[in-house]
N, C-alpha and C positions, 0 to 999 in steps of 0.2 A: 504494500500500500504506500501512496508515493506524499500524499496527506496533501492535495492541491482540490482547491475548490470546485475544480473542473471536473473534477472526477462525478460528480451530481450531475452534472450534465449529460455525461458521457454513459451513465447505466438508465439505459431508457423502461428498465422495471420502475425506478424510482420517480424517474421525468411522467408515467404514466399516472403515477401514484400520486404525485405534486400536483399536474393537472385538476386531479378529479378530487382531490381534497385539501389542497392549498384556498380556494376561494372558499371554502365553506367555514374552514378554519378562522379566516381573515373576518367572514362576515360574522361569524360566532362570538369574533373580539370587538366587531363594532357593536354589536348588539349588547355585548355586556360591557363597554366604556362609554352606550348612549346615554343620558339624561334631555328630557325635553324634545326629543327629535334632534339634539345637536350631538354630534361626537365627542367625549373629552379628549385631551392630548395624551390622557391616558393607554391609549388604544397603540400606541407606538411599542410602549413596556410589555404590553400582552401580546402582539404579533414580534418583534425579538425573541419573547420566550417558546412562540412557536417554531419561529427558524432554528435557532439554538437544540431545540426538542429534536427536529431535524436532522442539524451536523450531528449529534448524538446518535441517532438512527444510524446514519452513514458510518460514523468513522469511531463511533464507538467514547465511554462516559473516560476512558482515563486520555485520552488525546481533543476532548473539548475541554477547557478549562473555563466555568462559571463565576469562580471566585475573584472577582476584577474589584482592586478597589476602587470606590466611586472619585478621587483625584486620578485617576487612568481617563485624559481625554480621548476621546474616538474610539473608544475599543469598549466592547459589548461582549466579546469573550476570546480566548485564544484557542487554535484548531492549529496540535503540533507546535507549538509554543510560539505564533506568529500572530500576530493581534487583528481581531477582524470586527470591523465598525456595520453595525445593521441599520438600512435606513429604509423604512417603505412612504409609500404615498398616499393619502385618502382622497380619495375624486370617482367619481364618475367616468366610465368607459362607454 
């Protein structure tokens, strides 16, 4: 195992799997960071934790590292001891 992010891309069981439960996943965290019909900024911390859920899936719990202090800028977890920053988008498609 070569511990590159590409490798997610590259195992099309996975890329299937993401497909068809990455959106359900995503709408699951907006529906529990709604209030009022508006999204909170919350919903960023709960879709992180599903990517993270994710590389853990792929590459296994002792080569993602969650334990990130929060003075660690841009880094959301390390995969292989390399520091990997999460960032998704809320909008309409």
């Amino acid at each position: 195992m070569s511990g590159s992010l590409i490798e997610i891309f590259e195992d099309e069981k996975l890329v299937t799997k993401i497909k068809s439960r990455l959106p359900y996943l995503f709408q699951l965290a907006e529906l529990e960071s709604s209030r009022g019909g508006k999204i909170g900024m919350e919903v960023g911390s709960v879709r992180e934790r599903i990517i993270v859920a994710l590389l853990i899936y792929k590459f296994g719990e002792t080569n993602v590292k969650t334990e990130i202090p929060i003075t660690e800028p841009d880094v959301d977890a390390k995969l292989f001891e390399k520091p990997v920053s999460i960032k998704t988008i809320t909008g309409r498609v």
